[in-house]
C-alpha positions in Angstrom: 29.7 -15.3 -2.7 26.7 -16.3 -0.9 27.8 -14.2 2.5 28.0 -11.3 0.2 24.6 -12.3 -1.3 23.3 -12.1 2.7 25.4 -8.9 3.5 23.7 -7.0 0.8 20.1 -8.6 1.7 20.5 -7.2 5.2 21.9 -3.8 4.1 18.4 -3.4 1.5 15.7 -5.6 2.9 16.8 -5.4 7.0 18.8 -8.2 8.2 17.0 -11.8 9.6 15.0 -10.7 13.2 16.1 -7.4 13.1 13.1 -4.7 13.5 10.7 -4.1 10.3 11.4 -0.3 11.0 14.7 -0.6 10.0 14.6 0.7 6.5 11.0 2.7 6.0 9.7 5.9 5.4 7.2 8.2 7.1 4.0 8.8 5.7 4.4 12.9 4.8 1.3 15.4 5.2 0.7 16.8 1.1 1.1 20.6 1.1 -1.7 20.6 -2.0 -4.3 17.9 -0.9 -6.4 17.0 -3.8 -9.6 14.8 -4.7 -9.0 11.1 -5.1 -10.1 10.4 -8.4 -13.0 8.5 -9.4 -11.1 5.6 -11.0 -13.0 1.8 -11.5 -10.0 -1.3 -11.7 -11.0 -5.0 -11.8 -9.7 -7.0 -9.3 -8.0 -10.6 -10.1 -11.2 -11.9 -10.9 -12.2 -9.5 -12.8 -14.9 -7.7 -10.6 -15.1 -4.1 -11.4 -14.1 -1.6 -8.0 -14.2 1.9 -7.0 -10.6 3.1 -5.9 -13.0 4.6 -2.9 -14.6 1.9 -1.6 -16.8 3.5 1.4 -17.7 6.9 1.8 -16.6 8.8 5.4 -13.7 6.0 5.1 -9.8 6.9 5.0 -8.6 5.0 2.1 -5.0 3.4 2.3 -4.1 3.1 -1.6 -1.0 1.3 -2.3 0.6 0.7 -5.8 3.2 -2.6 -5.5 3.8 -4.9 -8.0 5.1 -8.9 -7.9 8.1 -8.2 -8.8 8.9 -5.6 -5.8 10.5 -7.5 -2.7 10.3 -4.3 -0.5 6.4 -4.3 -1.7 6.2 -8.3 -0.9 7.5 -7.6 2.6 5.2 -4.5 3.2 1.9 -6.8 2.5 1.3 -8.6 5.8 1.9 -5.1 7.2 -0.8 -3.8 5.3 -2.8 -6.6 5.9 -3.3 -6.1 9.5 -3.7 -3.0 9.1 -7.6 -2.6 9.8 -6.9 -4.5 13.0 -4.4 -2.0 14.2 -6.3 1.6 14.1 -8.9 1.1 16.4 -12.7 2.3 15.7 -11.4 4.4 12.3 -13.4 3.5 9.6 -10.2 2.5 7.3 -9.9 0.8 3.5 -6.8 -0.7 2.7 -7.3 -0.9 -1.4 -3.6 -2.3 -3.2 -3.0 -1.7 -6.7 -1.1 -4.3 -8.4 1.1 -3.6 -12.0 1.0 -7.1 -13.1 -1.1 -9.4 -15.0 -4.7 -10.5 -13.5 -3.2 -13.9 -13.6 0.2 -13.6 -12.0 -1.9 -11.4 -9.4 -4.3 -14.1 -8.5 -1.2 -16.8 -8.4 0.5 -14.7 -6.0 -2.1 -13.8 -3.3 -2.7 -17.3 -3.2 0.6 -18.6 -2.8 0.9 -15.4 -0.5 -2.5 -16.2 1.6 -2.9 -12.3 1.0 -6.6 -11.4 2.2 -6.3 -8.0 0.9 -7.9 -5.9 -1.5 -6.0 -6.0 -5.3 -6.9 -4.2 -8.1 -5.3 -4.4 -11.3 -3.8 -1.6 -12.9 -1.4 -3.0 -15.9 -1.3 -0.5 -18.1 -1.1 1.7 -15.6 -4.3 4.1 -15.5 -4.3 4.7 -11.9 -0.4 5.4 -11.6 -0.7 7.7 -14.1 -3.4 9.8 -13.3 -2.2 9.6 -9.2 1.5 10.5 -10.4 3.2 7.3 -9.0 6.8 7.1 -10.2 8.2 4.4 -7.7 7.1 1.0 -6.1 6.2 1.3 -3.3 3.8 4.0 -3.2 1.0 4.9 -0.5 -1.5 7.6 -1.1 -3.9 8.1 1.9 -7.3 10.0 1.3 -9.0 11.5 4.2 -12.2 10.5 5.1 -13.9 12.9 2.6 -11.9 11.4 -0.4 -8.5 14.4 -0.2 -5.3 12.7 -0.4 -3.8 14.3 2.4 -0.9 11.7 3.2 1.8 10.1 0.9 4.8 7.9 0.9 7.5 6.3 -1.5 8.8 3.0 -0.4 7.9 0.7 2.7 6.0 2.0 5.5 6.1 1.0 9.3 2.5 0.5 9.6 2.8 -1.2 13.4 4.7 2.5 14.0 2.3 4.7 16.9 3.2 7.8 14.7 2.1 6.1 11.6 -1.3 5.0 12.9 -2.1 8.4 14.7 -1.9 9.9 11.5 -4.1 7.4 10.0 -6.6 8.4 12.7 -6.1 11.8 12.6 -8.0 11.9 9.2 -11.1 9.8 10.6 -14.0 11.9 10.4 
């Protein structure tokens, strides 16, 4: 039982030391790009935030939840992310479904050093039209979603991170 526990593991989540690439999905260009909207979410602590944090900065935007292990293993991706796209003026801004508490209790048993904002009843997904977990919106650096994804992304991936650029203004 606990082989077939593994085999199935491998066959969703990658198998153990095999490359993170295995089982993503490409960021896709929007044919309709439209206006991120001006939506305010507390982070665990509370702390109200702008869903566009900087102006003239792409904004990475990804809905996960706790519960998701595909989002759990995308999060140290996305966490290096800044790091990994040279002089682009980038935001990585999560959005978590849960509970403000179960939130903070699992960046910290995480050591996540990301941005989280709290969407448990759902505001953002709604008005952003997220079905699925996970989901990646990116905005362009004058606030246009132009780039979107459901399920895990390669972030480390060249083609990936020249499309990031690509929206840098």
């Amino acid at each position: 039982m606990s082989r077939l526990i593994v085999i199935v593991a491998a066959l969703l989540f990658g198998a153990p030391g095999h490359a993170f690439a295995a089982n993503t999905v490409p960021l896709r260009a929007l044919d309709d790009p439209r206006a991120l909207p001006r939506i305010t979410l507390a982070d665990s602590h509370g702390e109200p935030h702008a869903i566009q944090t900087r102006a003239g900065a792409v904004t990475v935007l990804h809905f996960w939840a706790t519960w998701c292990l595909p989002c759990v293993k995308e999060l140290p991706a996305l966490q290096a992310l800044p790091s990994r796209v040279g002089d682009c003026e980038l935001d990585v801004v999560t959005v978590a479904a849960d509970r403000r508490d179960e939130v903070r209790n699992f960046a910290a048993s995480h050591a996540l050093d990301l941005r989280i904002l709290i969407d448990q009843y759902g505001e953002a997904m709604h008005a952003l039209r997220v079905r699925a977990f996970p989901e990646t919106q990116v905005a362009d650096s004058r606030g246009r979603i132009r780039l979107a994804a459901t399920g895990v992304v390669d972030w480390r991936d060249a083609t990936t991170q020249a499309q990031l650029k690509g929206l840098c203004g």
